[in-house]
N, CA, C and O atoms as a CHARMM CRD file, in Angstrom:
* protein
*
  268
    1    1 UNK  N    -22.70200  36.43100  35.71100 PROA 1      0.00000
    2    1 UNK  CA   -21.87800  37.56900  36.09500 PROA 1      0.00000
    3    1 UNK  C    -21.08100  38.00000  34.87700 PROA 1      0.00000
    4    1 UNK  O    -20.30000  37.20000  34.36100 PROA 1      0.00000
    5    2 UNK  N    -21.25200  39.31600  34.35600 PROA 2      0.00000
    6    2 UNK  CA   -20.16500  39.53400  33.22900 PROA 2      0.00000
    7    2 UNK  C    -18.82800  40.41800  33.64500 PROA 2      0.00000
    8    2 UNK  O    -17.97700  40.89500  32.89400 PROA 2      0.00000
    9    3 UNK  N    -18.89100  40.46100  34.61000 PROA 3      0.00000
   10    3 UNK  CA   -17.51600  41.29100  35.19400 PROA 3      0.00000
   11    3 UNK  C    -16.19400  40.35000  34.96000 PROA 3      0.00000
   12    3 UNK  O    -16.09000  39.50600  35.84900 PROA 3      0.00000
   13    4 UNK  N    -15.07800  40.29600  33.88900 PROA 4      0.00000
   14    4 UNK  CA   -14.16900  39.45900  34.12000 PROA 4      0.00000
   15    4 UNK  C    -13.38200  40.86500  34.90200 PROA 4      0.00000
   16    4 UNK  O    -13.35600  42.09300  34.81100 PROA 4      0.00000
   17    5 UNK  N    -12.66900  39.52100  35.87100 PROA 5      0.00000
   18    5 UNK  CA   -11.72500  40.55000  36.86300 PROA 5      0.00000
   19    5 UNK  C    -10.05300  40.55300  36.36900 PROA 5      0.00000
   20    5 UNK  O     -9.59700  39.48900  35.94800 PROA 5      0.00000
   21    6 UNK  N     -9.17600  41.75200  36.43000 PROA 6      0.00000
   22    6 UNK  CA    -8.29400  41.33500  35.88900 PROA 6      0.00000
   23    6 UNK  C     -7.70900  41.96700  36.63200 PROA 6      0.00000
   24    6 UNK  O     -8.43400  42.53100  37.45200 PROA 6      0.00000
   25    7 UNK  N     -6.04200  42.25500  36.79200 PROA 7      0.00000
   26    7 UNK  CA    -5.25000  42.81300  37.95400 PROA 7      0.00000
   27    7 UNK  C     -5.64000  44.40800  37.93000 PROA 7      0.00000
   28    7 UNK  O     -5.31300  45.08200  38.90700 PROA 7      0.00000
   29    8 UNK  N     -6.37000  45.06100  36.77400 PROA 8      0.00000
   30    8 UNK  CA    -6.68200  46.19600  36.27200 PROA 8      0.00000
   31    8 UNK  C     -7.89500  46.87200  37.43200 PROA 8      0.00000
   32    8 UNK  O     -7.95300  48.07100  37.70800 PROA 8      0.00000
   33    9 UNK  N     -9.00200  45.57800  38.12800 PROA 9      0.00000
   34    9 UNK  CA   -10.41100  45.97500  37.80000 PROA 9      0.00000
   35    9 UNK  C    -10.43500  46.43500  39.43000 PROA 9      0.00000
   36    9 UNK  O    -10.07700  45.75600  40.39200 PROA 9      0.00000
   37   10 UNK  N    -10.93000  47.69500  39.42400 PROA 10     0.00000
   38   10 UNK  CA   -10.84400  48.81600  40.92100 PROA 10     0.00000
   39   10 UNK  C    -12.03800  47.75100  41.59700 PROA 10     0.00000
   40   10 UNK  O    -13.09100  47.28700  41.16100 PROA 10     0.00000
   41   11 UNK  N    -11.27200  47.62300  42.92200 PROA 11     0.00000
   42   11 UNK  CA   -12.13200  46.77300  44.05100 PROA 11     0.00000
   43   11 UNK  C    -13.64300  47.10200  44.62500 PROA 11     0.00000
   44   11 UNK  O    -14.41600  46.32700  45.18900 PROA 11     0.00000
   45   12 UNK  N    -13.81300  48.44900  44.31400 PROA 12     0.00000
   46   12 UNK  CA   -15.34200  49.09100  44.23000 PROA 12     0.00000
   47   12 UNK  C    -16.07000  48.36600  42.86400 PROA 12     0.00000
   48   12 UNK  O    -17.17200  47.83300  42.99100 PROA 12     0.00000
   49   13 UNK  N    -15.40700  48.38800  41.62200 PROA 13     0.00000
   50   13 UNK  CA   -16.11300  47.19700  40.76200 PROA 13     0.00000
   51   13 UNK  C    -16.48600  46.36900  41.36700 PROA 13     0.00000
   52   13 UNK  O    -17.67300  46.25400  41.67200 PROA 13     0.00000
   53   14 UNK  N    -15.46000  45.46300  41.75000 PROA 14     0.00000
   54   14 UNK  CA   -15.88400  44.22100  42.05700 PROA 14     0.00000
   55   14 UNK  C    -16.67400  43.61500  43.16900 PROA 14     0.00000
   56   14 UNK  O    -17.02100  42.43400  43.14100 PROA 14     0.00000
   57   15 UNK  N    -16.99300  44.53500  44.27500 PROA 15     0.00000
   58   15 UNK  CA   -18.18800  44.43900  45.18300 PROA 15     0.00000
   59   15 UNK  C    -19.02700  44.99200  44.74600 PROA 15     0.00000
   60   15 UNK  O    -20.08400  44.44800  45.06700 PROA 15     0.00000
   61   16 UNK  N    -19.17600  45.88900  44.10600 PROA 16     0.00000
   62   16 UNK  CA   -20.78400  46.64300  43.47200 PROA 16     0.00000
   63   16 UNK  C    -21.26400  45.56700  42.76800 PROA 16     0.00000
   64   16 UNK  O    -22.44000  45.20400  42.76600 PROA 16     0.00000
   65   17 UNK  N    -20.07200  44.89400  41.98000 PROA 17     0.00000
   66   17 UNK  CA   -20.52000  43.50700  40.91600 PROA 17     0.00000
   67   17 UNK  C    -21.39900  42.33800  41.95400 PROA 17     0.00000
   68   17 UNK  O    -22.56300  41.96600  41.81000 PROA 17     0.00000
   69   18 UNK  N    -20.34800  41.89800  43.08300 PROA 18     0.00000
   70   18 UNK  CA   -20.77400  41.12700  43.76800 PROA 18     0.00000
   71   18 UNK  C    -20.38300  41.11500  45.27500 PROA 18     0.00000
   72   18 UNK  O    -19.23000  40.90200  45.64900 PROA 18     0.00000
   73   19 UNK  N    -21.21600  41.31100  45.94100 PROA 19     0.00000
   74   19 UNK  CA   -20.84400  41.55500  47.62600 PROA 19     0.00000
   75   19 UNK  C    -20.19300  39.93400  48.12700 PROA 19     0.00000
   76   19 UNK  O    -19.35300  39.66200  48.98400 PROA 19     0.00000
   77   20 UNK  N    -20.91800  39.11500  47.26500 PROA 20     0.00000
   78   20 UNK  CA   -20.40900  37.67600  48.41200 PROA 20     0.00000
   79   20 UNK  C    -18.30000  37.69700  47.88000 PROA 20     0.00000
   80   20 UNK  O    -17.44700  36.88500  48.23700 PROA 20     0.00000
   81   21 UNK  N    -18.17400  38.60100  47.21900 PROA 21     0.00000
   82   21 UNK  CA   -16.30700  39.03600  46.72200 PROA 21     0.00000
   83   21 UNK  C    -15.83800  39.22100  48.27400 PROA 21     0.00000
   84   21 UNK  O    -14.74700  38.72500  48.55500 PROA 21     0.00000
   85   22 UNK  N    -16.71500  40.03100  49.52800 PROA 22     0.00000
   86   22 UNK  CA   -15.56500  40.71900  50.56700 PROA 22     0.00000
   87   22 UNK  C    -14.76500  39.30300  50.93400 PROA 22     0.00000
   88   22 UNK  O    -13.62300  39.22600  50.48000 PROA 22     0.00000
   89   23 UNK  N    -15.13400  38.46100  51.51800 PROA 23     0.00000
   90   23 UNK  CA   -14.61300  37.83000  52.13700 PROA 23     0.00000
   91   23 UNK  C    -13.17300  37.29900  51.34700 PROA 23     0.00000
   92   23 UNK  O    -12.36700  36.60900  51.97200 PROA 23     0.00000
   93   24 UNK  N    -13.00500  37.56800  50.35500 PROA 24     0.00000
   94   24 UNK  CA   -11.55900  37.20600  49.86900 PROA 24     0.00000
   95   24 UNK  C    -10.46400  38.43800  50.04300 PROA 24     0.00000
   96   24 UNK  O     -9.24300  38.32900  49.92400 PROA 24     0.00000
   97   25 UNK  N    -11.44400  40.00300  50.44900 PROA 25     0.00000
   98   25 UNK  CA    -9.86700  40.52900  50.59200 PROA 25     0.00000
   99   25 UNK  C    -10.27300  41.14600  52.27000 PROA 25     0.00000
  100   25 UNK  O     -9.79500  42.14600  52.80600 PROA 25     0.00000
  101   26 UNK  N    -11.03300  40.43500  52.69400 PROA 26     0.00000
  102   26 UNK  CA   -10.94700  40.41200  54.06400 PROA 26     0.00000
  103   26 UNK  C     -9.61100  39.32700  54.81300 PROA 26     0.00000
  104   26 UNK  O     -9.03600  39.52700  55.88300 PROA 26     0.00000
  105   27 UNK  N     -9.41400  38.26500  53.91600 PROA 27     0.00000
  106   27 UNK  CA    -8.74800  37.17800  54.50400 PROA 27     0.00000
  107   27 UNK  C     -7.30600  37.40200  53.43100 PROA 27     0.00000
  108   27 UNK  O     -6.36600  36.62000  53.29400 PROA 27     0.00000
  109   28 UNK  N     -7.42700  38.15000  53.05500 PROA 28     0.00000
  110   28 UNK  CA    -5.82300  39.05500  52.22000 PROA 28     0.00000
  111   28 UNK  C     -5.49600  40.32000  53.86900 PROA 28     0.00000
  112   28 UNK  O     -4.35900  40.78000  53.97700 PROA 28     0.00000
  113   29 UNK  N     -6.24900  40.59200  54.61900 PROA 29     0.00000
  114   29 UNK  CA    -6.00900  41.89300  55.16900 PROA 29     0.00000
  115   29 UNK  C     -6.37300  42.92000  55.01900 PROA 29     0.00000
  116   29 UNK  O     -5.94400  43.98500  55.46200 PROA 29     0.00000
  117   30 UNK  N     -7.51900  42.61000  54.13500 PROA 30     0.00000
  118   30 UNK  CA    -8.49900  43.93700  53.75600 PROA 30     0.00000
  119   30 UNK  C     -9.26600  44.45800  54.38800 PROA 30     0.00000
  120   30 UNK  O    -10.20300  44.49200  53.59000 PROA 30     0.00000
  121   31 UNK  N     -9.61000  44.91500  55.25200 PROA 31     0.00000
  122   31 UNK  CA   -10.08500  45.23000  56.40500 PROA 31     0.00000
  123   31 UNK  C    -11.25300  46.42500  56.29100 PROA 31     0.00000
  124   31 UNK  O    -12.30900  46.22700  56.89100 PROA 31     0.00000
  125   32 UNK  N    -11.07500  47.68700  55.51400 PROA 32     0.00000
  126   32 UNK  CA   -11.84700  48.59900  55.71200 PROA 32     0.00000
  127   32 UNK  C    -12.25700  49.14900  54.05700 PROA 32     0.00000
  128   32 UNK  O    -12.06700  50.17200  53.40000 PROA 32     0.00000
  129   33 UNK  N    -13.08900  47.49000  53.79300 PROA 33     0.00000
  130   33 UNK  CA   -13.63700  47.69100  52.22600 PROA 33     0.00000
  131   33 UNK  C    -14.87700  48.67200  52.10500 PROA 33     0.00000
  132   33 UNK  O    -15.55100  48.63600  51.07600 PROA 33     0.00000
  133   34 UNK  N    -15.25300  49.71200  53.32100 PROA 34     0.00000
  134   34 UNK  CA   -16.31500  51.09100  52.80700 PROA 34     0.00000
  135   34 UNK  C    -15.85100  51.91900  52.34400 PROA 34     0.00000
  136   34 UNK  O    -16.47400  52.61400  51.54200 PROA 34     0.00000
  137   35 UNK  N    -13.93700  52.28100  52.84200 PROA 35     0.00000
  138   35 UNK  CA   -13.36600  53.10600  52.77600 PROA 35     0.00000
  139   35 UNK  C    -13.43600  53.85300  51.15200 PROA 35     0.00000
  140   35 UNK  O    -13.05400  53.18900  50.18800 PROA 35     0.00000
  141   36 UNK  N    -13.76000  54.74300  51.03400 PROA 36     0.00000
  142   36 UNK  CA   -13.36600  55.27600  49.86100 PROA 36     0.00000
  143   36 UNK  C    -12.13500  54.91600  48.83500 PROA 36     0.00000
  144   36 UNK  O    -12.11900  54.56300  47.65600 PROA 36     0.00000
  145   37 UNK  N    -10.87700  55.21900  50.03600 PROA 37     0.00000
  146   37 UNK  CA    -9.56500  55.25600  49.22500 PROA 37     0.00000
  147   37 UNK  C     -9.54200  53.72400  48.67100 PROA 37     0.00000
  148   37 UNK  O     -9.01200  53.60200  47.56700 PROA 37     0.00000
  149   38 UNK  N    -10.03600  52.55000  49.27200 PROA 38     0.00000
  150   38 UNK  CA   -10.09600  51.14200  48.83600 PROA 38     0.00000
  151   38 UNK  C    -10.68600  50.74700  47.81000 PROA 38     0.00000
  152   38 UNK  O    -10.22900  50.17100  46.82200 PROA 38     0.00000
  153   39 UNK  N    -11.76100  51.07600  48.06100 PROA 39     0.00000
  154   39 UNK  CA   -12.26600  50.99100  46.73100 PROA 39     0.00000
  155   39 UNK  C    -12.29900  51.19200  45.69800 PROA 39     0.00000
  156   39 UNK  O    -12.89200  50.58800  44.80400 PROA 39     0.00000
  157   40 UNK  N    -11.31300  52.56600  45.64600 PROA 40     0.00000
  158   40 UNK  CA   -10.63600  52.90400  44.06900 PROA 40     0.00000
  159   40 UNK  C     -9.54000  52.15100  43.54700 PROA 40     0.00000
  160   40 UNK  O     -9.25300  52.23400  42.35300 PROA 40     0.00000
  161   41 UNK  N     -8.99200  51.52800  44.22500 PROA 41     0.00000
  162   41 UNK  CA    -7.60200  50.77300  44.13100 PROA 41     0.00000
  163   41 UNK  C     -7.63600  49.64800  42.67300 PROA 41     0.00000
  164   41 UNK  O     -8.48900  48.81300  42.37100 PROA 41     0.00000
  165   42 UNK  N     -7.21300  49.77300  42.44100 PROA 42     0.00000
  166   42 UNK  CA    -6.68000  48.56400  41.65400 PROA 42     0.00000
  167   42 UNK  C     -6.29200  47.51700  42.40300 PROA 42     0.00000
  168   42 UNK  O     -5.66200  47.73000  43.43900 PROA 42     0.00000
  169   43 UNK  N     -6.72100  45.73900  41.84800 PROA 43     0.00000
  170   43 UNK  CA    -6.65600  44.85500  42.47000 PROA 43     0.00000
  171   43 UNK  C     -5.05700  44.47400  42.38000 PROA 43     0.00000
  172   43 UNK  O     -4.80100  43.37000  42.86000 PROA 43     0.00000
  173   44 UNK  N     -4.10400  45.10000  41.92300 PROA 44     0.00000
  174   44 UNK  CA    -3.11200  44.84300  41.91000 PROA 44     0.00000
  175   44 UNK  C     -2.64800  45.87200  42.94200 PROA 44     0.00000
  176   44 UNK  O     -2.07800  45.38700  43.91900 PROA 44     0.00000
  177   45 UNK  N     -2.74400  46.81500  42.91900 PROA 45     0.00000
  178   45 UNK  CA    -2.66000  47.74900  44.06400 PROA 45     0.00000
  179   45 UNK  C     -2.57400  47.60500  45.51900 PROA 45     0.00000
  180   45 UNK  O     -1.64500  47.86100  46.28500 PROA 45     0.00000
  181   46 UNK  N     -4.34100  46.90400  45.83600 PROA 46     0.00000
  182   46 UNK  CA    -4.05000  46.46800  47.04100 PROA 46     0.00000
  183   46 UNK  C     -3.44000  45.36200  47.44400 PROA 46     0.00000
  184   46 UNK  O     -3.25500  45.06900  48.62500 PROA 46     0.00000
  185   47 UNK  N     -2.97500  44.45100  46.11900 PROA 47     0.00000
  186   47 UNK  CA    -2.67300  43.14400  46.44800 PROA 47     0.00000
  187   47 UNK  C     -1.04700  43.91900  46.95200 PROA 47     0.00000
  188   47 UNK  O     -0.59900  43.87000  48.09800 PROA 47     0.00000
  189   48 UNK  N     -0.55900  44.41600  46.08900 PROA 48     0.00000
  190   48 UNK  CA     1.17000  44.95600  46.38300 PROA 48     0.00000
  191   48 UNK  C      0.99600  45.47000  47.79300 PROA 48     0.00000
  192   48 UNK  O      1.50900  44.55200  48.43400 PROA 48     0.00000
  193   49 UNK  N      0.57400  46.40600  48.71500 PROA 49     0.00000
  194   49 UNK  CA     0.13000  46.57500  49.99700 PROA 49     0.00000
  195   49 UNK  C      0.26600  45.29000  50.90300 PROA 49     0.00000
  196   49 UNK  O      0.94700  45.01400  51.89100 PROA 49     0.00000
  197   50 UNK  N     -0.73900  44.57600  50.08900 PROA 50     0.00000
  198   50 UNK  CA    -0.85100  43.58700  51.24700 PROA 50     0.00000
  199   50 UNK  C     -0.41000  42.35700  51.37700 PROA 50     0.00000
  200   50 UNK  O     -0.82500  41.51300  52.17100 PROA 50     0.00000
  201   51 UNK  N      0.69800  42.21900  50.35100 PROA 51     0.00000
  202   51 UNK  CA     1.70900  41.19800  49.96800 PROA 51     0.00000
  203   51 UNK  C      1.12500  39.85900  49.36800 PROA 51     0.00000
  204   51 UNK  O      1.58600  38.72100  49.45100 PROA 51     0.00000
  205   52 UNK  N     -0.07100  40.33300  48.71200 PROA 52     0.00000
  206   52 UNK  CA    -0.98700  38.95400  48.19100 PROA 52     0.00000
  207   52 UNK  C     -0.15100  39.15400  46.80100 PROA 52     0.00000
  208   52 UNK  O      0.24500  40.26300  46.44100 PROA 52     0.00000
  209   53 UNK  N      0.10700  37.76400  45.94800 PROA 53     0.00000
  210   53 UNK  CA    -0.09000  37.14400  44.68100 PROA 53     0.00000
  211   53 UNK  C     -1.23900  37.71300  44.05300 PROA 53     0.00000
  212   53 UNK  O     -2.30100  37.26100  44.48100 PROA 53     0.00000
  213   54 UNK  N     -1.33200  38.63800  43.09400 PROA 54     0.00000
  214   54 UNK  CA    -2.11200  39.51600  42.20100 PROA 54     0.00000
  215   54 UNK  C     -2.87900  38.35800  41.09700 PROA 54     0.00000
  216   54 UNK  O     -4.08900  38.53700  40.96100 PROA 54     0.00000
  217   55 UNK  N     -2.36000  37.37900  40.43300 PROA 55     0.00000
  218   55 UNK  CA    -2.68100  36.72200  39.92900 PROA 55     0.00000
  219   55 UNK  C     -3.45800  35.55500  40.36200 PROA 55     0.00000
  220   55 UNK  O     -4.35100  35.00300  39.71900 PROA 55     0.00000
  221   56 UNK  N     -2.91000  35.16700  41.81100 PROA 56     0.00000
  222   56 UNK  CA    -3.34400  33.51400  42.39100 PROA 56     0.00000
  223   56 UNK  C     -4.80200  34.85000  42.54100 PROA 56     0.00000
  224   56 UNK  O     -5.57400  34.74000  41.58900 PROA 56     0.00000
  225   57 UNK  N     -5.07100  35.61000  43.21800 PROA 57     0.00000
  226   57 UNK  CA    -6.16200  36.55300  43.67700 PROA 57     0.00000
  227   57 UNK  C     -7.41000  36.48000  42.47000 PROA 57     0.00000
  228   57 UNK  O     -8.56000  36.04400  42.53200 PROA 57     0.00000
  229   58 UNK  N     -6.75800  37.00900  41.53500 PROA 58     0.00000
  230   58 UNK  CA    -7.68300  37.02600  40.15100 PROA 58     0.00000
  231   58 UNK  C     -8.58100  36.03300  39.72200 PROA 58     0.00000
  232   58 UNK  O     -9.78500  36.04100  39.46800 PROA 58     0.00000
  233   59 UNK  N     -7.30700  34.79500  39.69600 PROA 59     0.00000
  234   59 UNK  CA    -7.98400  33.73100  39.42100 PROA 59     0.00000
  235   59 UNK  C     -8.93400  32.97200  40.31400 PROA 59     0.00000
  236   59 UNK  O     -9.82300  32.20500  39.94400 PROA 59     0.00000
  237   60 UNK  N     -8.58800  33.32500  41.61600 PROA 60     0.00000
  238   60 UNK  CA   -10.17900  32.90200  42.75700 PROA 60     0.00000
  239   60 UNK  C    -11.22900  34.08300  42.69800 PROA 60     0.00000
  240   60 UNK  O    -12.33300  33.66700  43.04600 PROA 60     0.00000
  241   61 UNK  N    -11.23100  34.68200  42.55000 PROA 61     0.00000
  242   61 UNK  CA   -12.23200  35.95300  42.15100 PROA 61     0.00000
  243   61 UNK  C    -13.22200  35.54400  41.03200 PROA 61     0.00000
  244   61 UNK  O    -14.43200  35.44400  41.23300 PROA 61     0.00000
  245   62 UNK  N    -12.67700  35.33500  39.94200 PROA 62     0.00000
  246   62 UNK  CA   -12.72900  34.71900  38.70200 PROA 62     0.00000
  247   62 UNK  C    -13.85700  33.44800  38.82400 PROA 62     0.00000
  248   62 UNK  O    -15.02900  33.47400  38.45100 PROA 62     0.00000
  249   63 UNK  N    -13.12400  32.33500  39.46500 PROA 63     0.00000
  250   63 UNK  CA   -13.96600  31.71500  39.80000 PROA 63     0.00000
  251   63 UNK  C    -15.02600  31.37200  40.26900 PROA 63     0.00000
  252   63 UNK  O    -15.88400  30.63700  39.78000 PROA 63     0.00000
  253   64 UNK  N    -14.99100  32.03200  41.48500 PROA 64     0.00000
  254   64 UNK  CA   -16.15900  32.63400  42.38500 PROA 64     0.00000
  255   64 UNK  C    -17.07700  33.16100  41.55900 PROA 64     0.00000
  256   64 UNK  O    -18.10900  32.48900  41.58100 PROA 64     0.00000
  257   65 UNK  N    -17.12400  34.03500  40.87800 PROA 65     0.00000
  258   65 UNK  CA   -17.98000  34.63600  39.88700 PROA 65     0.00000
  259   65 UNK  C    -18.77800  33.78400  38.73800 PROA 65     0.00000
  260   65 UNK  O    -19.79300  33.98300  38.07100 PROA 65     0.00000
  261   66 UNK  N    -17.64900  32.56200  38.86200 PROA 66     0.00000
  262   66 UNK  CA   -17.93100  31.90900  37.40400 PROA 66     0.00000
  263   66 UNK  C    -19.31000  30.60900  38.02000 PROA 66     0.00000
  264   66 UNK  O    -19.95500  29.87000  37.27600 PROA 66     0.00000
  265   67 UNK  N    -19.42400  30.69500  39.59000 PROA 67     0.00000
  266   67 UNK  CA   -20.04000  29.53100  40.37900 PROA 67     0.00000
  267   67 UNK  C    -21.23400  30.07700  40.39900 PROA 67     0.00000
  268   67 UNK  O    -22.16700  29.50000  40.95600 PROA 67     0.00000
């Protein structure tokens, strides 16, 4: 996977990168990842919304990718 994710990288990246990603901002409260407006977001973006840790987020993303 060469996508590094950073608080920068719009959440439509990061499922186009890799679909097995929903389930981490499904269980943040992410709920309606087809939506257009979501997918443009910045992962810091929706994390501020949805009261997630932007960083603890990154770094399991990160990982996931790295498996």
């Amino acid at each position: 996977m060469n996508l590094a994710i950073t608080k920068n990288t719009l959440i439509g990246e990061i499922l186009d990168a890799d679909m097995t990603t929903a389930p981490y901002f499904t269980e943040m409260g992410m709920h309606c990842l087809g939506c257009p407006s979501s997918t443009m977001e910045s992962l810091e973006e929706a994390c501020m919304v949805h009261g997630v840790p932007v960083n603890e987020l990154v770094d399991k993303l990160n990982q996931h990718l790295a498996e």
